[in-house]
Wavefront OBJ file of the C-alpha trace (Angstrom):
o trace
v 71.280 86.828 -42.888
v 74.414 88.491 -42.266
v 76.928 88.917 -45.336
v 80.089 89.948 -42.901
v 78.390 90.683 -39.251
v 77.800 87.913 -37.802
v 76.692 89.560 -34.249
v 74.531 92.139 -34.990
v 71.430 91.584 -37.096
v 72.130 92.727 -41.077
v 69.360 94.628 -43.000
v 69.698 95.163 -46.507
v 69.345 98.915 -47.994
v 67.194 99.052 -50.710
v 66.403 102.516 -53.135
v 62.970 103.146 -50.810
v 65.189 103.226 -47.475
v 68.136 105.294 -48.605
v 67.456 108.963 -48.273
v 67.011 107.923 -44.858
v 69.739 106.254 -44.648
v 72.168 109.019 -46.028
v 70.438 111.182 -43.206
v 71.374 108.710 -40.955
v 75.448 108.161 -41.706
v 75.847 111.717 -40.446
v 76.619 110.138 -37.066
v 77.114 106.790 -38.051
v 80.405 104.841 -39.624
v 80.774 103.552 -42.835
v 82.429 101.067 -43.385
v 83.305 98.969 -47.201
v 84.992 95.546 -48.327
v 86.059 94.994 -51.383
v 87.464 91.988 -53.444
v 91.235 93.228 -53.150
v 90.308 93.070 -49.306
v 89.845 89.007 -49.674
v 93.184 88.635 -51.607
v 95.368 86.231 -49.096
v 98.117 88.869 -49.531
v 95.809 91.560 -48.242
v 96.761 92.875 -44.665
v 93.757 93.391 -42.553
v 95.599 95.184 -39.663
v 96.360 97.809 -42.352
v 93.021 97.557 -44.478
v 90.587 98.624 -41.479
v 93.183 101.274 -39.584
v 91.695 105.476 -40.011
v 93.116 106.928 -43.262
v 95.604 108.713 -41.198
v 97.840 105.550 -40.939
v 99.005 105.162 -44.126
v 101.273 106.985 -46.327
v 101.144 108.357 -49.675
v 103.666 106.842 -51.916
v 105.064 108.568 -54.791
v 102.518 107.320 -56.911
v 99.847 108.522 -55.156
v 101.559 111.953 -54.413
v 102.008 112.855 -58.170
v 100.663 112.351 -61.577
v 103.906 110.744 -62.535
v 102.260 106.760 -62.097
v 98.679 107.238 -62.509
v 96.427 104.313 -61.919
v 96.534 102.716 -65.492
v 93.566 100.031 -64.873
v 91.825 103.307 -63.368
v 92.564 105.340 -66.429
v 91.591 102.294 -68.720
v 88.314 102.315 -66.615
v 87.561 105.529 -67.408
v 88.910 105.802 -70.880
v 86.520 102.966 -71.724
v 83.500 104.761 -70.020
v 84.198 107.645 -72.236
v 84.751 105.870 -75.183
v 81.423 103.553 -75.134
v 79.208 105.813 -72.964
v 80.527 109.323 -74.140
v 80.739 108.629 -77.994
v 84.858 109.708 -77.480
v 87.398 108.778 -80.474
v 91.080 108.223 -80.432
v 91.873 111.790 -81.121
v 89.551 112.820 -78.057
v 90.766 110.397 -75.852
v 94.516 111.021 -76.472
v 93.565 114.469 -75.272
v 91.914 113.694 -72.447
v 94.728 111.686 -71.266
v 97.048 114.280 -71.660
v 95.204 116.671 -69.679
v 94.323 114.341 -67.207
v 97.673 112.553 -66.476
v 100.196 115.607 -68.444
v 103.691 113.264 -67.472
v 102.610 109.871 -68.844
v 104.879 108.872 -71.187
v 105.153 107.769 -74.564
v 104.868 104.209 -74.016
v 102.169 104.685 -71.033
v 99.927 107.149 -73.296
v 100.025 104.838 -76.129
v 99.630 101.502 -74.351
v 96.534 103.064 -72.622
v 94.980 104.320 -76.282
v 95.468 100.269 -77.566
v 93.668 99.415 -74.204
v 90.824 101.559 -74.213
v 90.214 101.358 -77.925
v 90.436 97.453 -77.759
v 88.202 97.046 -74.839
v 85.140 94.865 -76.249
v 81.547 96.615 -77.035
v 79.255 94.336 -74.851
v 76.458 95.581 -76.631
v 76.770 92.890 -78.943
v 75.361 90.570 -76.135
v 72.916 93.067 -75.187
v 73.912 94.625 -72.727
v 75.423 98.352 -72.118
v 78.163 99.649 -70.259
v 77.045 101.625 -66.330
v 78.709 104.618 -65.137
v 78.765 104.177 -61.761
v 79.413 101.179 -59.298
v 77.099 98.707 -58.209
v 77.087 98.192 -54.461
v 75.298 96.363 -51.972
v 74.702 97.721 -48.872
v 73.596 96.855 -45.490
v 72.578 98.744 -42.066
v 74.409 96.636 -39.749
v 73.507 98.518 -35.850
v 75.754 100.981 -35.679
v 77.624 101.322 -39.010
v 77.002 100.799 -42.606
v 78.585 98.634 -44.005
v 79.137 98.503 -48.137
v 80.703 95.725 -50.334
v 81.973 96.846 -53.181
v 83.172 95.632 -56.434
v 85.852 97.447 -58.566
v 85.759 96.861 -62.707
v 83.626 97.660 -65.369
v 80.030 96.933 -64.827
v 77.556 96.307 -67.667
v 74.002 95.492 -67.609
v 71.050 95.417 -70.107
v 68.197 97.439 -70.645
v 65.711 94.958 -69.478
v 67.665 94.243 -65.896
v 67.872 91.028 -66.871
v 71.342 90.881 -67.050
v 74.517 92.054 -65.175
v 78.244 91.739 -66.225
v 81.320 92.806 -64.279
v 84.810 92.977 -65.994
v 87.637 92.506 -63.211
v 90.539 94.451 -64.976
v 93.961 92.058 -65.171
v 97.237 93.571 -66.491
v 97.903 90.141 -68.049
v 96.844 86.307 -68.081
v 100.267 85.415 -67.124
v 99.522 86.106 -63.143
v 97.749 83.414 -60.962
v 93.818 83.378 -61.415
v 91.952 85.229 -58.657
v 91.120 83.102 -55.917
v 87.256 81.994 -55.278
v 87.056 84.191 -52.747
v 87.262 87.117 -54.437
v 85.251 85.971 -57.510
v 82.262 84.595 -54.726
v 82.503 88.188 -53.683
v 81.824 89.954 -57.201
v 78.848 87.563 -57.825
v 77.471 88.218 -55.067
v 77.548 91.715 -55.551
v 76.572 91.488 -59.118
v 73.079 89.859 -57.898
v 71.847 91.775 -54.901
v 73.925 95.348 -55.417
v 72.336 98.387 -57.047
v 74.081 100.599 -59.465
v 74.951 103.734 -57.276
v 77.059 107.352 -57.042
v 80.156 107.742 -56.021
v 80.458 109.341 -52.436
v 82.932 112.731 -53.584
v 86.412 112.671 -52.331
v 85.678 114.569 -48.684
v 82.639 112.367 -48.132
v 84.285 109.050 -48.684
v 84.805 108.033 -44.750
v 81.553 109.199 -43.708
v 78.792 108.945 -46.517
v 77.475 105.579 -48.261
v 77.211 105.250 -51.898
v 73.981 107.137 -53.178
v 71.986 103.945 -54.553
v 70.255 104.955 -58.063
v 66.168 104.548 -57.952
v 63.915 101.912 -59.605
v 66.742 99.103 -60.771
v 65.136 95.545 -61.016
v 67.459 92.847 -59.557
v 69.145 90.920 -62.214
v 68.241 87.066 -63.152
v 71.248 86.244 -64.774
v 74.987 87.537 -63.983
v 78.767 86.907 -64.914
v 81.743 87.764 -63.582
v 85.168 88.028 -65.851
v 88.599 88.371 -65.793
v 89.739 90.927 -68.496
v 93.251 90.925 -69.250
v 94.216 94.290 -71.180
v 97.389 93.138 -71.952
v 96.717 90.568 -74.578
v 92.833 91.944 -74.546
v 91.010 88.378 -73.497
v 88.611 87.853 -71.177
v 88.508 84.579 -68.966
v 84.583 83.917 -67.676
v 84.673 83.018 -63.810
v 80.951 82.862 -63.082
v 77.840 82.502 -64.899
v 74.658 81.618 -63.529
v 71.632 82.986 -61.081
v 72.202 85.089 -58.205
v 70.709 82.114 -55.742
v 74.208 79.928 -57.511
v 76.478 83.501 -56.703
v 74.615 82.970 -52.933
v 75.939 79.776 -52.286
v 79.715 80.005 -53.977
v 79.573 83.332 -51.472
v 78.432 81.093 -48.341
v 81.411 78.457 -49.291
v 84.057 80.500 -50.438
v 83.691 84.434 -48.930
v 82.358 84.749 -45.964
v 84.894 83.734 -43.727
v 87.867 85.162 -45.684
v 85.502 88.560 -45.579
v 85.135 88.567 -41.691
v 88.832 87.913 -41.317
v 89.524 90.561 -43.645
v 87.985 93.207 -40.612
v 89.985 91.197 -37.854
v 92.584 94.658 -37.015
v 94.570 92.508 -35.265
v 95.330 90.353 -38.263
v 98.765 91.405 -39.981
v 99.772 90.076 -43.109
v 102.901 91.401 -44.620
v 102.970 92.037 -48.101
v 102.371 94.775 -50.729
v 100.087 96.598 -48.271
v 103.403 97.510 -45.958
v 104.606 99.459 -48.914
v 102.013 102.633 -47.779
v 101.464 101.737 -44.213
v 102.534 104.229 -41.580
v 102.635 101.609 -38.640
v 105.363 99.293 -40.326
v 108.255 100.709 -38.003
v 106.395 99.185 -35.206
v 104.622 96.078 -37.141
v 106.166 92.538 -35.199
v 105.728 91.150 -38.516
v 107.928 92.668 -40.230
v 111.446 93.112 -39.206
v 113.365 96.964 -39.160
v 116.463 96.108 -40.707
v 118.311 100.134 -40.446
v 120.724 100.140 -43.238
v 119.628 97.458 -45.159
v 120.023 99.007 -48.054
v 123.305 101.244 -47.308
v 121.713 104.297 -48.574
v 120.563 107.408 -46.309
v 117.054 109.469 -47.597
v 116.295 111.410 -44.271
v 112.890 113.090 -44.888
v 112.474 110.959 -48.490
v 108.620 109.868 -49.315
v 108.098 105.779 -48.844
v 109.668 104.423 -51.208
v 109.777 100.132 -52.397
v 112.639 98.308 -54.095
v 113.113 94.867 -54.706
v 116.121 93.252 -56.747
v 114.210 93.375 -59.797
v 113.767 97.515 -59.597
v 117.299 97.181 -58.644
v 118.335 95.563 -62.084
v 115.835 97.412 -63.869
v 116.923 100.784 -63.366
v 120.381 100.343 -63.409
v 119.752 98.913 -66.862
v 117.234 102.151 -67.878
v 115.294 104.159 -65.205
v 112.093 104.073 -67.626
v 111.935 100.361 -67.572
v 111.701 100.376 -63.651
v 109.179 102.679 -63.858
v 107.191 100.739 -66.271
v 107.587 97.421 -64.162
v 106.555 99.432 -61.329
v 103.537 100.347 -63.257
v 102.945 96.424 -64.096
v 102.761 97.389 -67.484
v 102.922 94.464 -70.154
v 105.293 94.185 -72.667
v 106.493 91.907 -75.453
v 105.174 88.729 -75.135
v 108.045 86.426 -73.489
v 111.154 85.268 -75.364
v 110.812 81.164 -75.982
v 114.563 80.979 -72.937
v 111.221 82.821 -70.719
v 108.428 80.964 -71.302
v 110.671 77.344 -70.612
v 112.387 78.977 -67.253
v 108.735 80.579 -66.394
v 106.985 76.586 -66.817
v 109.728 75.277 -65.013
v 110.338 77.344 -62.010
v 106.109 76.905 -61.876
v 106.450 73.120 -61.722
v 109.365 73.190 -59.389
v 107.270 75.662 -57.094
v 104.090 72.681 -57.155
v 106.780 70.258 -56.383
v 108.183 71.783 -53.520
v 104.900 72.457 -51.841
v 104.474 68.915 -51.516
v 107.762 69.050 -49.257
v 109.078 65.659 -50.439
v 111.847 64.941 -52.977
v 111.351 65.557 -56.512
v 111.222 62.984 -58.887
v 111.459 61.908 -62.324
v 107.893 60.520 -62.339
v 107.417 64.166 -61.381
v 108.348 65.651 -64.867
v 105.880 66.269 -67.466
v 107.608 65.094 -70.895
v 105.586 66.381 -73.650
v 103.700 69.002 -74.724
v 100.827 67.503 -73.653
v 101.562 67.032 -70.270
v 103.000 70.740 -69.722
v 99.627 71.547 -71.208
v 98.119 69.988 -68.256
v 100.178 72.044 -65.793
v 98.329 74.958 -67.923
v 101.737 76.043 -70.011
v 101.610 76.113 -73.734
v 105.147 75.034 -75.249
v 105.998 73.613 -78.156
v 107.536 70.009 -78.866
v 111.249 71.452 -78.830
v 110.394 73.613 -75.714
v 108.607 70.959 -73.711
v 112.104 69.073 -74.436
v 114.375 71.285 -73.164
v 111.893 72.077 -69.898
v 111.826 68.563 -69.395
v 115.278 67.958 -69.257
v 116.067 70.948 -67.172
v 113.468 69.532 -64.634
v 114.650 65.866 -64.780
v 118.443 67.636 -63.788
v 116.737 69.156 -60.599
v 115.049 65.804 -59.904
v 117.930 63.732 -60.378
v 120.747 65.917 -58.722
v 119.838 68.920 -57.276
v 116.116 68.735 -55.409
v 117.793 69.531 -51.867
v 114.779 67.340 -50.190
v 116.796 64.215 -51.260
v 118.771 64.777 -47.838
v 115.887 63.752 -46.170
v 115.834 63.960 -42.227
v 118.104 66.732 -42.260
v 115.981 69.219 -44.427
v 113.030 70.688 -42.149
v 111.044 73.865 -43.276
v 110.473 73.982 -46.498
v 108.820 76.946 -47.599
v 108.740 77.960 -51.659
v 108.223 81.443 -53.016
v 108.025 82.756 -49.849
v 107.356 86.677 -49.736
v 109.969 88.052 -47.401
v 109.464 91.952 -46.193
v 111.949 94.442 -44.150
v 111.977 97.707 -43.640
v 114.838 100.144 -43.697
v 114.120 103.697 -41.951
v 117.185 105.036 -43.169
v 115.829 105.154 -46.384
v 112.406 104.760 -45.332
v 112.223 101.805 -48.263
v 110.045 98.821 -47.871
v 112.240 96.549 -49.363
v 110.423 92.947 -50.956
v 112.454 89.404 -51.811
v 110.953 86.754 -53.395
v 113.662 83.608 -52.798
v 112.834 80.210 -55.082
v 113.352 77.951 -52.220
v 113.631 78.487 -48.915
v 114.767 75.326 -46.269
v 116.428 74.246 -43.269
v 119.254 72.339 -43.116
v 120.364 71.103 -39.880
v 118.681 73.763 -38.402
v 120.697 76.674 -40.507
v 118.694 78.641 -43.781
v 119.586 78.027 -46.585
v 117.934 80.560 -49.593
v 117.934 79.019 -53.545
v 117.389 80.542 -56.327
v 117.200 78.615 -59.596
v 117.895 79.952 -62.865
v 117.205 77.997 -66.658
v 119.398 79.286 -68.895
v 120.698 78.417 -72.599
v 124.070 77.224 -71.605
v 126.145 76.806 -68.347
v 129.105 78.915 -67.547
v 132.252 77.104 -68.418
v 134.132 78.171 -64.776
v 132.669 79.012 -61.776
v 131.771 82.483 -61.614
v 131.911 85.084 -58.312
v 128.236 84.948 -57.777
v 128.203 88.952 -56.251
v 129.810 90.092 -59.182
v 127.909 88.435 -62.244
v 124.926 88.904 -63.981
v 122.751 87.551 -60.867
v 124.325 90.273 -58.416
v 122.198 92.186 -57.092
v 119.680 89.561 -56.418
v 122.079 87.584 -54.922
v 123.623 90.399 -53.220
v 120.248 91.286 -51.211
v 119.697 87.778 -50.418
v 123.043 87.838 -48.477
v 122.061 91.214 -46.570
v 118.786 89.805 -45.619
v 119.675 86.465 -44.256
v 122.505 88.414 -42.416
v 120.690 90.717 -40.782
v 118.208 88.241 -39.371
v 115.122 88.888 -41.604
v 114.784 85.057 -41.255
v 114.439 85.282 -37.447
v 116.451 83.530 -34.840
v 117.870 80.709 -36.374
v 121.062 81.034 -37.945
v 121.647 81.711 -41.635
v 123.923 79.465 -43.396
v 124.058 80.265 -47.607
v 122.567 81.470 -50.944
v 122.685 78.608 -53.924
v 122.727 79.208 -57.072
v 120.945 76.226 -58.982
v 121.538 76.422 -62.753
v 119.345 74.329 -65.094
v 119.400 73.873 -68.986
v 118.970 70.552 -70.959
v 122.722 70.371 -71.627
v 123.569 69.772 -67.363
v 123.296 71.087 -64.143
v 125.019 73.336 -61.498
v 124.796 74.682 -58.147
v 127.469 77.607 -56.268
v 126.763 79.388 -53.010
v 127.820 82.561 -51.003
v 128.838 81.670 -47.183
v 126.957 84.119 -45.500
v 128.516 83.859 -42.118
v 131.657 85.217 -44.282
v 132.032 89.142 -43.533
v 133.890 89.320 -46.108
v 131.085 88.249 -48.633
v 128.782 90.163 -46.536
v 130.652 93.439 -46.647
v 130.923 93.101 -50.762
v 126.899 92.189 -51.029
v 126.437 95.883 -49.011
v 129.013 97.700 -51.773
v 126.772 96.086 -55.078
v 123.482 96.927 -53.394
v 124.338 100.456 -52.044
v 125.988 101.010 -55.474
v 122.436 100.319 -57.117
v 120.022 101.447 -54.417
v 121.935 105.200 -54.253
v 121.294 106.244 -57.593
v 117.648 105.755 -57.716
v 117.204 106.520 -53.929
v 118.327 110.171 -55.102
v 116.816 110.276 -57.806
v 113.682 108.800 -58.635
v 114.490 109.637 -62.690
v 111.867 108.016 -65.428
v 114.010 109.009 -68.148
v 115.324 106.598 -70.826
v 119.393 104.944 -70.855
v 119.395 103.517 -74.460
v 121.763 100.822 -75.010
v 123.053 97.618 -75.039
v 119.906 96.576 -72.468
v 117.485 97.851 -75.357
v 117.535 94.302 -77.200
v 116.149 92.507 -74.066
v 113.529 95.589 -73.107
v 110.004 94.270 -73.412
v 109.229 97.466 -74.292
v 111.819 98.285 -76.617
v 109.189 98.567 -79.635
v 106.798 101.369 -78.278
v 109.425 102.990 -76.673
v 110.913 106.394 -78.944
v 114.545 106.671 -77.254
v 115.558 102.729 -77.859
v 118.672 101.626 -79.444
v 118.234 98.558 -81.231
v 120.980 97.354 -83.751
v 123.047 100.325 -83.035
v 120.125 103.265 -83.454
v 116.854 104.000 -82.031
v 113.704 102.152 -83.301
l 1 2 3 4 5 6 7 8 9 10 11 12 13 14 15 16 17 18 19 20 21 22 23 24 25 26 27 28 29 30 31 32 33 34 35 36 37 38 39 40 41 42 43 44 45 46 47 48 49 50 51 52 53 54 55 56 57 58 59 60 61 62 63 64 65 66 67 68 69 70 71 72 73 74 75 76 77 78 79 80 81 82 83 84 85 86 87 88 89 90 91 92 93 94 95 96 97 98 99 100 101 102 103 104 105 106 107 108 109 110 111 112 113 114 115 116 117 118 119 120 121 122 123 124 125 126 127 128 129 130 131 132 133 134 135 136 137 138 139 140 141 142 143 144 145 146 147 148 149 150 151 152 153 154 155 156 157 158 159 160 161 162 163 164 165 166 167 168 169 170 171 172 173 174 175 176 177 178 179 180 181 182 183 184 185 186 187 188 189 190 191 192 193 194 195 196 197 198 199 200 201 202 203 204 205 206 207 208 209 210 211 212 213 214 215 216 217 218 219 220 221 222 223 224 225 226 227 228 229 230 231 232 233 234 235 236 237 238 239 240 241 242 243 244 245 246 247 248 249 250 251 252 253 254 255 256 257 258 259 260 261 262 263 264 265 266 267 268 269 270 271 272 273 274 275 276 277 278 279 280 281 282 283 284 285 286 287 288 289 290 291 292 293 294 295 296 297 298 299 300 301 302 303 304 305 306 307 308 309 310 311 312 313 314 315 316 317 318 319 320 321 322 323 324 325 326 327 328 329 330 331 332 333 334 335 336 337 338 339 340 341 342 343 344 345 346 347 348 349 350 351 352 353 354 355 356 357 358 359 360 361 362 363 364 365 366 367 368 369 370 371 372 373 374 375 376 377 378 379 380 381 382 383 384 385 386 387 388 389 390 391 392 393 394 395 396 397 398 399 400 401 402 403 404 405 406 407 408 409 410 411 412 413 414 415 416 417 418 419 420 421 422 423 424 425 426 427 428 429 430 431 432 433 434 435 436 437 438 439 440 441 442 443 444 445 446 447 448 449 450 451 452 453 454 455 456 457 458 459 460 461 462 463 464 465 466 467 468 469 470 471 472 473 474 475 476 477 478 479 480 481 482 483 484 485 486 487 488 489 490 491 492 493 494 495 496 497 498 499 500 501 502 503 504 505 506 507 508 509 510 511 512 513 514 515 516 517 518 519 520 521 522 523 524 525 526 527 528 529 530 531 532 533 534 535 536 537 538 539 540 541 542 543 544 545
């Protein structure tokens, strides 16, 4: 019964086999899967290379951008375990992580302090891990689950929270859920291998646990402080959705040769000679010789031109104020579109969900006024603007597509998320769609506009081939509200346009390139901040809040 090896015979570790075991791993490898390993986006080329191939980013170099889920972790394990109050854990986080700031230190007090008491249900909160292990010939191998565990007295039960930053991202997949049950029914509660023994010791499994006969896995969302059950049932039921739904995504996940790009490029040392991912030198028209990795998407882009501390906050996937009502509509629709597009067939108005009710289907809550306006902004891109209505000529459809270069100039990863990409005639074609509250009322110049840098970087990537061999033709615009409809485009085969996307991106990438600077730029950007409200230094109607 092999969890992951499916060659070599499997033997699981119990607490009566493990001081020989830890003998043992002197000479043997150890080897561990967890559920972030299953993710789709995960890169398995990346995930089982020797610690010496990746990099340390500048969050992992400094104190600067702790961990926050790890911190909340903690915090929590201090607070329900440790008997700590507000006061004591405010201090503890200062020691701990001395540069958090303001916003950071306080978000992570609301967090910690509004994490739910499970003992309510009966059960208590565990220190330590719970891991299930296996002697597989040569190596160990460990699966691991990270979150906080909770069990009760009796063994009956176990509980493992998955920390979320918020609801608003895509469930996990039923991999990685299959995974956590599983571990949740046959692990054992366990130590924590110190730092210098990680890559060659097992966990230390904890004596005389019973198994458990009932377990659940959640989704916790600090953000908004909810908690979404995922699983709930007997280990025999966490077996089977395992067998179904894990165990081939967790063999892949050890394939080496497997590359995926995505966020695992951003601290990989092997990306300047990945085949996945193209070296694009000057992408970004800025030169860091000697600079730590760095990442940078259009969004960072916008965010710290507009207020370094906001970029660093985003970068930190920190939530803030619950979306604006213009958010939540363009949010549902560019969601629907994405479903639609999948399909790769023309949109259509049968395709539209008209009321409340039926956006409520589509899982998005809006009210009867903003179902209306969604609607209509949909029905637009049905009726007008769907670019599959060219039919034979459209090949390649592929939307929200994660796109990844490299630039070792500036030794930046840099990431691009485009709507909509397609093929028309053979040439790309990259759309992004906007929903907004009005249309402009003359055509704007797309590079120098509100939409810039976004567009700009779309331009430079296309360009420079990130797309591959075939040729690049344009960037669209698509504007949506309920009021019309409108769509503009850069020619990328224009040097002209090309040379003034490389002026607004190196105008915006230089800056923070240089300078990596957290600190705060109140102004007129303050009254669209999400974190305007916790944040000391903002300027909101004309002072700071």
């Amino acid at each position: 019964m092999g969890w992951l090896c499916s060659q070599t015979p499997c033997t699981v570790v119990g607490v009566t086999e493990e001081t020989k075991l830890q003998t043992e791993t002197r000479t043997r490898l150890v080897k561990r899967l967890n559920l972030s390993d299953l993710s789709p986006g995960a890169c398995p080329a990346f995930r089982t290379r020797k610690p010496g191939s990746r990099v340390k980013t500048p969050r992992q170099r400094t104190v600067d951008a702790p961990f926050l889920l790890g911190a909340i972790r903690e915090g929590v394990i201090r607070r329900l375990l440790g008997g700590k109050d507000r006061n004591e854990l405010q201090g503890w986080l200062s020691s701990r992580f001395p540069r958090l700031t303001s916003t950071e230190s306080e978000w992570l007090l609301e967090a910690i302090g509004g994490f739910p008491d499970p003992s309510g249900d009966g059960l208590r909160i565990l220190e330590g891990p719970v891991v299930l292990q296996k002697s597989c010939g040569e190596c160990v191998w460990e699966l691991t689950a990270w979150g906080i565990w909770a069990a009760s007295d009796d063994g009956e039960q176990r509980r493992i929270y998955l920390l979320r930053y918020s609801d608003h991202a895509a469930p996990y997949e039923l991999a990685r859920i299959a995974a956590a049950a599983l571990c949740a029914a046959n692990g054992v509660s366990a130590e924590t291998p110190r730092p210098w023994e990680w890559h060659h010791q097992p966990h230390r499994l904890r004596d005389n646990e019973l198994q458990p006969r009932h377990i659940e896995v959640v989704e916790y969302f600090v953000g908004n402080r909810t908690g979404r059950e995922r699983f709930s049932g007997p280990p025999s039921l966490a077996r089977t959705l395992y067998d179904t739904n894990a165990k081939d995504a967790a063999r892949t996940a050890r394939k080496h040769e497997v590359r995926r790009p995505g966020r695992d490029c951003d601290g990989c040392a092997l990306i300047p000679d990945c085949p996945e991912v193209p070296t694009i030198r000057g992408l970004l028209g800025v030169s860091a010789s000697g600079a730590d990795r760095g990442t940078w998407s259009a969004t960072n882009g916008r965010y710290y031109s507009q207020c370094p501390r906001r970029d660093h906050l985003h970068r930190q996937h920190l939530p803030g104020a619950p979306q604006s009502i213009p958010e939540q509509v363009g949010r549902a629709v560019d969601a629907r579109l994405t479903a639609l597009h999948r399909r790769g067939r023309t949109c259509t108005l049968n395709d539209v969900p008209w009321t409340a009710a039926d956006w409520r289907n589509h899982d998005f809550e809006l009210s009867a006024e903003q179902s209306t306006v969604a609607a209509t902004a949909l029905s637009r891109h049905a009726s007008e603007l769907c670019p599959l209505r060219n039919g034979a000529s459209i090949e390649s459809v592929q939307p929200v597509v994660d796109l990844i270069a490299f630039d070792p100039d500036c030794n930046t990863v840099v990431h691009a998320q485009p709507d909509l990409l397609y093929r028309e005639e053979g040439e790309w074609v990259w759309r992004e769609t906007k929903v907004t509250q009005r249309l402009p009322w003359t055509s704007e110049d797309l590079l120098a506009g509100r939409h810039r840098i976004q567009l700009a970087i779309a331009v430079l990537m296309m360009s420079d081939g990130v797309l591959g061999e075939a040729p690049a033709s344009r960037v669209e615009l698509e504007t949506l509200n309920d009021g019309g409809c409108d769509i503009e485009y850069i020619d990328v085969t224009d040097p002209a346009e090309v040379d003034r996307a490389r002026e607004v991106i190196s105008a915006v990438t230089a800056p923070w390139r240089v300078n990596r600077s957290t600190d705060t730029n109140p102004g007129e950007a303050c009254r669209w901040c999400p974190y305007a409200n916790s944040c000391p230094d903002a300027a909101i109607d004309g002072g700071s809040a």
